[in-house]
N, C-alpha and C positions, 0 to 999 in steps of 0.2 A: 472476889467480891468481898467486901467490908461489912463490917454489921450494921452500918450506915445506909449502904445501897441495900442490902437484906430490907432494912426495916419500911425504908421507902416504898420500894415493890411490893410489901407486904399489905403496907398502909390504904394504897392504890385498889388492891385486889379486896380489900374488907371494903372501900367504898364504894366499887362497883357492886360487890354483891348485896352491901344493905339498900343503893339503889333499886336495883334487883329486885329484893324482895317487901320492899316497900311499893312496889308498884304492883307488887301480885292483885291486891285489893281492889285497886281502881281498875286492873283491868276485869277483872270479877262482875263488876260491879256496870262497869260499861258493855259487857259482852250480852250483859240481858239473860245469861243462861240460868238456870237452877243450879240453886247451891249443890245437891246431890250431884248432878253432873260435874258438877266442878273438879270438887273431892273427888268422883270416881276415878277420875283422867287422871287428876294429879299421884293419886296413890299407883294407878294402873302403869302410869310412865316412872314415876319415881323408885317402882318396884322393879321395873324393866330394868333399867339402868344401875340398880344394885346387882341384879342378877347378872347382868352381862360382865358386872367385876370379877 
């Protein structure tokens, strides 16, 4: 693989993820829930998944 095709694949994967996390918002936002719940689940699952490393 070339540092061409590298940087392509690369480029792809940063625009899906700021997709991604640019959408966290709206869906916050559209689910009606309370901010605290939000946060909780998100810290709760994002803890999980460091922990499973």
């Amino acid at each position: 693989m070339t540092n061409q095709q590298a940087g392509a694949g690369g480029t792809w994967r940063m625009i899906a993820a700021m997709a991604m996390s640019g959408t966290i918002g709206w869906f916050v936002v559209t689910s009606g829930q309370p901010t605290i719940d939000v946060v909780f689940f998100r810290c709760l699952l994002g803890g999980a998944r460091c922990w499973a490393c």
